[in-house]
N, C-alpha and C positions, 0 to 999 in steps of 0.2 A: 563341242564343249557345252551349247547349249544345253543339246540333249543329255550329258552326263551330269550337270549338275541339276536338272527338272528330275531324273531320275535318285539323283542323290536327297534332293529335297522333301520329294513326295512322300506323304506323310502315313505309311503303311510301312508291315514289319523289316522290310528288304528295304527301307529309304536310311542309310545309316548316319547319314548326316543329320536329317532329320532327328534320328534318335539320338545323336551326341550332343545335338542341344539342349532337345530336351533334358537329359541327363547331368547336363556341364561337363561334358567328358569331350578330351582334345581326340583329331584323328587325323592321319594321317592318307589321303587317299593316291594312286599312283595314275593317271585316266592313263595315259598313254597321248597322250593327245595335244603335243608341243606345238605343232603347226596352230592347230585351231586357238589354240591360249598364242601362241605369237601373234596374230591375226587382229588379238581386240585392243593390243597395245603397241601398235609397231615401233621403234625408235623414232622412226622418223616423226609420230602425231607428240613424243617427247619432246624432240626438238622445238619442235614448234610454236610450246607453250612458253618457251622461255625468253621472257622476253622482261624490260626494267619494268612495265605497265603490270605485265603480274609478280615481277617480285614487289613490287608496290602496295600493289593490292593483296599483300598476303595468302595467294593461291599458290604462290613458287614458293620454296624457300633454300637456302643452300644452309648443311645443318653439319658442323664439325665436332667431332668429343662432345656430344651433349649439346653443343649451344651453337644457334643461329649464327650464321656469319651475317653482321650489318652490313645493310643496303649498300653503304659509302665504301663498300670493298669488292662490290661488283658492279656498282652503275657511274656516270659521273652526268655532270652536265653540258649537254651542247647545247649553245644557243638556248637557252632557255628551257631545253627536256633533255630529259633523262634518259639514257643512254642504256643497253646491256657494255660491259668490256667482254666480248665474246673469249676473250683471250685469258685472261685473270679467271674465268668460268673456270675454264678448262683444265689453268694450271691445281686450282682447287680440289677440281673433281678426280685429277687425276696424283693430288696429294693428298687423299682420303677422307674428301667432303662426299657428302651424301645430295641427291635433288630431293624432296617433299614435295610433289604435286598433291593438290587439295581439289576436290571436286569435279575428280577426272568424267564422272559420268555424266557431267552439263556439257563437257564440251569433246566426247567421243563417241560417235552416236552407238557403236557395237558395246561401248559400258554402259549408255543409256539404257539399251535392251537389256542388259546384263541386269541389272541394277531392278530394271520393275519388275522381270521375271522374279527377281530374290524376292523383290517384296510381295508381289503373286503369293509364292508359296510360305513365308514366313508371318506376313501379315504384320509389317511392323516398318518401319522408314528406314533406308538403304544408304547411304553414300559409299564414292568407292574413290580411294587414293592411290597415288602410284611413288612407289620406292623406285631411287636407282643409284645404287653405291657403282663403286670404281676398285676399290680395296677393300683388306681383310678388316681397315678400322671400321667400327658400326659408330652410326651416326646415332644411335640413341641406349641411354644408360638399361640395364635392368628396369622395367616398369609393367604395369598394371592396367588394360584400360575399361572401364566403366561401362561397356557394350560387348557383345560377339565382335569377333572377328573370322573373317574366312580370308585365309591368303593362297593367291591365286601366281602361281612362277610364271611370270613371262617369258624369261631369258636370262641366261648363266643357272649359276647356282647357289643357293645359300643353306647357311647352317645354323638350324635354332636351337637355343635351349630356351627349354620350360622347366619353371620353378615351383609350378601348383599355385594353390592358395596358401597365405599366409597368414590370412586374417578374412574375415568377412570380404563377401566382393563389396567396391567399392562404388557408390554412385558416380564419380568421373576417375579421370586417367590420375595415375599417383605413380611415380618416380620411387624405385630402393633408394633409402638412404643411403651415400656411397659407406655411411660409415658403419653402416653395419652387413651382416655377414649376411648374404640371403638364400645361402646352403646351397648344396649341390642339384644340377639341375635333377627333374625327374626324367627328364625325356630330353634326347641329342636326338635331331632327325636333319638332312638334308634335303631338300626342295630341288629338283630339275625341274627344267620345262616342262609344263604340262601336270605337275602337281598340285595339289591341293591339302592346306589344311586348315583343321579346325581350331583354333583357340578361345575356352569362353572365359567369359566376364571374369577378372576377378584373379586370371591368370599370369602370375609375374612372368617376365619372356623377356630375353636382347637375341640377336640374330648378326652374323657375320657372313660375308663373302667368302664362300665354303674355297675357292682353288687362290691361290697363292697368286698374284696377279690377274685373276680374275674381274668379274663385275657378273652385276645381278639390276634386275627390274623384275618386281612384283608389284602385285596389286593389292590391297587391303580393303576387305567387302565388309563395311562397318553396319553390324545390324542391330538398331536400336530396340529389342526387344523392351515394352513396358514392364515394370515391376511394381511389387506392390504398392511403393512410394508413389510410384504416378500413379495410378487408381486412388490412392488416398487424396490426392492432391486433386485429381479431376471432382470427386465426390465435395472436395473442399471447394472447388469453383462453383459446383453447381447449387452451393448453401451458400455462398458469399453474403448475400442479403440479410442473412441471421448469424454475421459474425460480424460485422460490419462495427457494431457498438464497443468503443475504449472499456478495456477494465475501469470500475468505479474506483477511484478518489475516496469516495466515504466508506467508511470500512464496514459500516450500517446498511450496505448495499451487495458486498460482499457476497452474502450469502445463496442473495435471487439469483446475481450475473451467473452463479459458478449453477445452480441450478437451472439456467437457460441454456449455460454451455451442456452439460448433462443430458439435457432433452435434444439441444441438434446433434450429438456426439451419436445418440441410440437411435435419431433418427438417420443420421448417416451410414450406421451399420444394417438398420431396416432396408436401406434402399441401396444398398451395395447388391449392385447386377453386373457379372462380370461379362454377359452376351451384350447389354447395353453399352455397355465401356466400352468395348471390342467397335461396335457398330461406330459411337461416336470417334473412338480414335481412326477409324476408316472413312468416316467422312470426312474429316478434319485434313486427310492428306489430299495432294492434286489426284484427280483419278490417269489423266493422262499429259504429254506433251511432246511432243515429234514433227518436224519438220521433212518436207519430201518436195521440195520444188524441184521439178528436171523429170522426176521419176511418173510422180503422179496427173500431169497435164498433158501426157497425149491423148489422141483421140481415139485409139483402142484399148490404152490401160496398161498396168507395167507387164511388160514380155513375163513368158512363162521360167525363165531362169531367175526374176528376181526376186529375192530373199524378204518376207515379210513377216513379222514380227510383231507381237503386242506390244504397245506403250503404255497399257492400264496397267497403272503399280495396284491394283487393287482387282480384286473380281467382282464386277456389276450381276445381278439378279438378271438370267436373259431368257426367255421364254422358249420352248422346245423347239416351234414354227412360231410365224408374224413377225407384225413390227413389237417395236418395245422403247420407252423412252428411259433412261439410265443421267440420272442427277449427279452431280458434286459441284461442292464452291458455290452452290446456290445458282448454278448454269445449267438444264438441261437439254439433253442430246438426243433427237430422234432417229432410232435406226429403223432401215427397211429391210424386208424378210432377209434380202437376202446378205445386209451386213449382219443382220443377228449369227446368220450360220455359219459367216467368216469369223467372227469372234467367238462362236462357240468352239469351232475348231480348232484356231489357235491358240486358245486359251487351255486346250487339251495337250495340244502338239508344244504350243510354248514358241516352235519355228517351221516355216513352211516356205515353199518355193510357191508362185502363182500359179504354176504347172499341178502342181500336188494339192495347190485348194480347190482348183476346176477337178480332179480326178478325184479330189474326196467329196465332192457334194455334185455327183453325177446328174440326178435331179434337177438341178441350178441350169439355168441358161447360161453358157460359157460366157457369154458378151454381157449379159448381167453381172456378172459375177466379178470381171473384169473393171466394168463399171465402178462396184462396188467395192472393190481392192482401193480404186485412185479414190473412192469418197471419202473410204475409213482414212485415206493417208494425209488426205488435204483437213483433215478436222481432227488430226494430230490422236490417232486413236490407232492407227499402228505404223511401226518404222518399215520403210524400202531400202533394200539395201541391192546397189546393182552385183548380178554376178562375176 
């Protein structure tokens, strides 16, 4: 899956994803490939999350005809905390409430990977959420949301409609008015396993549980592309200091302030640099973050079956050969020859076995190389994943 969506991404004529964003144009993609999309979301890491601590914290939520079911109808208190009713769950889920997991990519390391790869190629801040209806009712009205969206079929099936744009896309998420009409869809598509698609910004869309007693989990790969707004607004941070002064009071004053605003307005279009913006919105994100205890501390290094993977949501400057030092967050990281060539390579490949990065960088001392698989992983700079 990795590998179909790095090729979908890739930003040359054959990447159609790629090109549907660019465009705003929705797509439909079929991989073939339901095991590897079962894989990054099992039921079981669902279950898991469910607990009264994250419906608490707003990361769970159980969401019936449009509106949240309050807390007080799924938890209670024992003894002083608060409780899941594992039972009332159930009966809910299975009288046509929906789950809303928020933040699936902090706490499932294959949507971690998922997730920096996307931002790898898009260059833009990723989160990823997980849907999971039980019935044909949809837990959410006709709406609108103010980013990309790429939704990713776990399991079962579902059925969208797409309504277009109706007006300008919107800077955040906007809800149809139930009372008005919001036409017929343009596009009915069904999602199986292993599907993919695209919906951009700006695109009205509700989705139902396509089989008649059915159920469905997807994913929803939320990508915050910047837009002119935030460029205008980063160029307004970076003047702050010359806007800083109240409009005048004296109306005899009037004239200079509006003349001052004038001259940082023409200088904020002078120095409107869209590579500089790019650069600063990519520093301003974490470059990496990944956890590997178990994997990364033996004393030969992870076996040749297991699965490794960048954690850089971004791509660092890394030099052909040598070392090379790579900043973010104001920390920087020093890599040796031979992490430079594992990163270069993965950041090619996107995913690779241990076996496959000793065979690609023949050159390399195997046990160097080994070495340097557990360094990148202990300094959170790529994920292990056992076979």
């Amino acid at each position: 899956m990795i590998a179909t969506l790095r090729d979908l991404l890739r930003r040359r004529p054959e990447g159609p994803l790629s090109a549907a964003m660019e465009a705003g144009q929705r797509l439909h993609v079929k991989t073939g490939q339901a095991a590897a999309c079962a894989g990054l979301l099992p039921w079981a890491a669902v279950n898991a999350r469910l607990s009264a601590q994250a419906l608490m914290e707003g990361e769970v939520s159980v969401m019936r005809a449009g509106r949240e079911v309050p807390l007080e109808m799924l938890t209670r208190l024992v003894g002083g905390q608060r409780v899941l009713l594992d039972a009332q769950l159930q009966t809910l889920c299975q009288g046509g409430a929906s789950l809303v997991l928020l933040g699936m990519h902090r706490h499932v390391q294959a949507l971690a990977a998922l997730a920096a790869m996307v931002e790898r190629h898009v260059e833009a801040p990723v989160t990823i959420n997980a849907y999971a209806s039980f019935t044909r009712d949809g837990a959410f009205q006709i709406h609108r949301d103010g980013h990309d969206v790429l939704v990713v079929q776990i399991a079962g099936s579902k059925r969208w409609f797409c309504h277009g744009r109706r007006s300008d896309p919107p800077f955040g998420g906007e809800t149809v008015d139930p009372r008005r009409d919001p036409g017929p869809p343009e596009a009915e598509m069904v999602l199986e396993p292993g599907d993919l698609l695209f919906v951009p910004k700006g695109d009205y869309h509700r989705a139902e549980v396509a089989d008649a007693g059915g159920q469905s989990l997807h994913l929803t790969v939320a990508i915050q592309r910047p837009d002119g707004a935030e460029v205008l607004r980063w160029r307004l941070r970076e003047m702050a200091d010359r806007l800083a002064a109240p409009v005048p009071m004296d109306p005899s004053a009037m004239g200079a302030y509006e003349a001052q605003l004038k001259a940082v307005l023409a200088d904020l279009c002078a120095g409107l640099d869209l590579d500089r913006f790019r650069a600063a919105q990519a520093a301003a994100r974490p470059l990496a973050g990944a956890m590997a205890l178990g994997l990364a501390t033996g004393a030969d290094g992870p076996e040749d079956a297991v699965l490794v993977q960048p954690a850089l949501r971004r791509r660092p400057v890394l030099p052909a050969t040598g070392p090379a030092d790579i900043r973010a967050g104001g920390v920087t990281t020093h890599l040796n020859a031979q992490e430079c060539a594992i990163l270069a390579l993965l950041l090619d490949r996107d995913i690779a076995t241990t076996g496959e990065i000793l065979a690609g960088l023949p050159s390399e001392d195997p046990a160097a190389l080994r070495a340097a698989v557990a360094a990148l992983a202990r300094r959170g700079l790529v994920f292990l994943t056992a076979s």
